[in-house]
C-alpha positions as CSV (number, residue, x, y, z in Angstrom):
1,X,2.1,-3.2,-6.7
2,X,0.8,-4.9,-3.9
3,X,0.5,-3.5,0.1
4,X,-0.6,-4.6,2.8
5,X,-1.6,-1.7,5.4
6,X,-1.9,-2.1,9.1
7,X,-3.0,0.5,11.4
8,X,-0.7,1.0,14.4
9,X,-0.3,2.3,17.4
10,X,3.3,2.0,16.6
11,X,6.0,0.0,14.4
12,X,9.7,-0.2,14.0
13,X,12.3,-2.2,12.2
14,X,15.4,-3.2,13.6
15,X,18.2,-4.5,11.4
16,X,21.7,-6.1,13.0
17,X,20.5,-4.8,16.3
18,X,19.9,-1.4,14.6
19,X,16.6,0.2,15.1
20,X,16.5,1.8,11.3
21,X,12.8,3.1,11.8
22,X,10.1,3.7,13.9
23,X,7.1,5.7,14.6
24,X,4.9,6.5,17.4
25,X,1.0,7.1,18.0
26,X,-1.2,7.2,15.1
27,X,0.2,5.7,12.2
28,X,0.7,2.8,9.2
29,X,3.0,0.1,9.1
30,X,2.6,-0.4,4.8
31,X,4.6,-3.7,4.0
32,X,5.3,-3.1,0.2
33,X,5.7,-5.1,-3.0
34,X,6.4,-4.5,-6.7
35,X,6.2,-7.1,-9.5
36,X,7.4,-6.3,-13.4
37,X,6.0,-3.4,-15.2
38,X,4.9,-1.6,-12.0
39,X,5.1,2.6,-12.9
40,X,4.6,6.0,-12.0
41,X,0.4,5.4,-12.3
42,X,1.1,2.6,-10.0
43,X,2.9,4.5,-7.4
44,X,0.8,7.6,-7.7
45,X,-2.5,5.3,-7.5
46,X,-1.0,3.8,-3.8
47,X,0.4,6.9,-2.4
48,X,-3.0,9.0,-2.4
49,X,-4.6,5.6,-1.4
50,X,-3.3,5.1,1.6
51,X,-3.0,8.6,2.7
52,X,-6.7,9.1,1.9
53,X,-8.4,6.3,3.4
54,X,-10.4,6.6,6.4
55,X,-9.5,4.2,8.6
56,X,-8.7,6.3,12.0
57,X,-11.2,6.9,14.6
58,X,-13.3,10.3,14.9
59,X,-14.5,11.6,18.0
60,X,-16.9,9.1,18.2
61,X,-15.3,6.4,17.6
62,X,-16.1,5.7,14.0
63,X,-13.7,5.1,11.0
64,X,-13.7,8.3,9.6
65,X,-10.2,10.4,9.6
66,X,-7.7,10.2,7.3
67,X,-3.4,9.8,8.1
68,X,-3.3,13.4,8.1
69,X,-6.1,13.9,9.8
70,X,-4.9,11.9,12.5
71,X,-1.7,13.3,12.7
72,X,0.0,10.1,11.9
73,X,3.2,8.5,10.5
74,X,4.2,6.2,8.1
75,X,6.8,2.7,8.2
76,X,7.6,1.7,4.8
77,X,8.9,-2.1,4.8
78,X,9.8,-3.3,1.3
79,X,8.8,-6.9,1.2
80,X,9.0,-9.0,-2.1
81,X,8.0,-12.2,-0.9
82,X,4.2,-10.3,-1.1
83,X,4.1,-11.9,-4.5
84,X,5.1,-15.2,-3.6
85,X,3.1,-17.7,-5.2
86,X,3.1,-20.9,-3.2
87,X,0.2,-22.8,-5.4
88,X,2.4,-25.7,-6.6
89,X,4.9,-27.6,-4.3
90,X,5.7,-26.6,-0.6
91,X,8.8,-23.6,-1.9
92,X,7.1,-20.4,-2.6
93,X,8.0,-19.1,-6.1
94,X,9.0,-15.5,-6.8
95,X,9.0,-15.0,-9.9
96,X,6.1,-12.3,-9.9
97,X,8.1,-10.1,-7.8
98,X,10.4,-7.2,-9.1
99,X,14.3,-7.9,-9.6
100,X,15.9,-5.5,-7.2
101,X,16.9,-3.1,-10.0
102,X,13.5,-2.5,-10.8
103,X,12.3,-2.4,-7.4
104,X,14.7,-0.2,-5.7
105,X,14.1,2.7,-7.8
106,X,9.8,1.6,-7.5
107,X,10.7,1.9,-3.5
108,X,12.6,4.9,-3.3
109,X,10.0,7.2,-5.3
110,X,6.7,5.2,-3.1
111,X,8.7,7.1,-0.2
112,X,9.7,10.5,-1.7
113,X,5.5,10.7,-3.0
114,X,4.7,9.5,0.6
115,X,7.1,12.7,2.3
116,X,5.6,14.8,0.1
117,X,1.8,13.9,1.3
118,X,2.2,13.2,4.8
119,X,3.5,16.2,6.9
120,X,4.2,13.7,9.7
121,X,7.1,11.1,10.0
122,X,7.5,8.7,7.3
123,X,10.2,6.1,8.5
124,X,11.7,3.5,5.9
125,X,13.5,-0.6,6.7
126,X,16.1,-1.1,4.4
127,X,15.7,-2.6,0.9
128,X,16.9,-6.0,0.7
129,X,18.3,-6.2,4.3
130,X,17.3,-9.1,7.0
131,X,14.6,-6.9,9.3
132,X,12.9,-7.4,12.7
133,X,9.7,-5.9,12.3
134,X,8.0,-4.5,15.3
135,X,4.1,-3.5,15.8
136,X,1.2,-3.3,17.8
137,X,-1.9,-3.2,15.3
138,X,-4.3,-0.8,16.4
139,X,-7.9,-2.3,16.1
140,X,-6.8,-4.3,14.7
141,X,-7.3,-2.7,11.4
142,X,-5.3,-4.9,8.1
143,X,-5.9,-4.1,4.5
144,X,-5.0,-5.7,1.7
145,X,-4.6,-3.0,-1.7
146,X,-3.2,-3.9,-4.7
147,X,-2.9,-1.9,-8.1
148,X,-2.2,-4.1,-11.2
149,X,-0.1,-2.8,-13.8
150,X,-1.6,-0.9,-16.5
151,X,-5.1,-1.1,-14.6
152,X,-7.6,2.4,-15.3
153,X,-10.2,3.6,-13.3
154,X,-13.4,3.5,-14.8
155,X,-16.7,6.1,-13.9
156,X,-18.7,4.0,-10.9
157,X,-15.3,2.6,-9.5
158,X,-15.4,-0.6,-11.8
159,X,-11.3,-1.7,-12.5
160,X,-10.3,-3.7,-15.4
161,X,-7.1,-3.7,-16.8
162,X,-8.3,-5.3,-20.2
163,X,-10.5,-2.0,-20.8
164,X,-7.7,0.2,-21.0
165,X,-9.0,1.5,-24.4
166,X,-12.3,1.6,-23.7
167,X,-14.3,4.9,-23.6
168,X,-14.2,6.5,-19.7
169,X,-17.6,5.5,-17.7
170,X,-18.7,2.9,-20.4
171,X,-19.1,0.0,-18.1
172,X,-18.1,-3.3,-20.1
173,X,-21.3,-5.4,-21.4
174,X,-22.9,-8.3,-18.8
175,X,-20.6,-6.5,-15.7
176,X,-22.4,-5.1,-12.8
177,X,-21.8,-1.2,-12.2
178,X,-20.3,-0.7,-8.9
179,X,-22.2,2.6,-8.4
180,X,-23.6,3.2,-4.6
181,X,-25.3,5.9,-3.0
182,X,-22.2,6.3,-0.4
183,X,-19.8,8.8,-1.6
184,X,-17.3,7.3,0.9
């Protein structure tokens, strides 16, 4: 699962003229994309994410509130050409995206998880359709998060998915812990 994040100061998506969603103030414009073998772990994993960073202002100024915190909203864009792959020749290929009836389902859950988290608006485009997206990035603030299939979370923060069957907090011979003092 692959998103890239943007804070805003607001978004919308237009389809056929249509404005299908928007949100104003505080929010996240999260352009979204699933490949084969994305799951529940996945979706769980991204959800609490981005609705737990810290990427809003405080009162003085600093990166330090939360979506919630910041009474902010949420535009959900499904967007498979995220795992385009345009190494070889000048035609992106897609083959590492989701078919549509994997995806659709992956979509429609990332949103219901999302409602349930966010207690402010969480606006959606329209799988598959042809969308004009709208925004004015606040910052401006991008990030790129991506949660591989099958991957576990490790004591210290370290993520591999080859050490899905290794013991919790044993960090993997000859790789550097990714321990800090900074419980941020």
């Amino acid at each position: 699962m692959r998103v890239i994040l943007q804070r805003v100061s607001r978004a919308s998506v237009t389809i056929e003229g249509r404005v299908a969603g928007s949100i104003e103030g505080p929010g996240l414009l999260l352009l979204v994309g699933f490949t084969p073998g994305d799951s529940a772990a996945e979706l769980e994993w991204m959800a609490d994410k981005v609705t737990g960073l810290r990427i809003f202002p405080d009162d003085e100024g600093r990166m330090n509130r939360s979506l919630n915190e910041a009474d902010g909203g949420i535009l959900v864009v499904s967007q498979f050409t995220l795992y385009g792959d345009a190494r070889k020749g000048r035609r992106p290929s897609f083959t590492a995206a989701a078919r549509p009836e994997e995806a659709i389902p992956l979509y429609d859950r990332f949103v219901a998880l999302l409602r349930a988290r966010v207690p402010g608006p969480v606006e959606t485009g329209e799988f598959g359709a042809m969308m004009d997206v709208a925004l004015v990035n606040d910052g401006p603030v991008t990030l790129v998060l991506e949660r591989e299939t099958g991957e576990v979370s490790l004591a210290g923060g370290f993520r591999h998915p080859a050490l899905s069957d290794s013991t919790p907090g044993a960090p993997e011979e000859g790789v550097p812990s990714t321990d800090s003092e900074d419980p941020a």
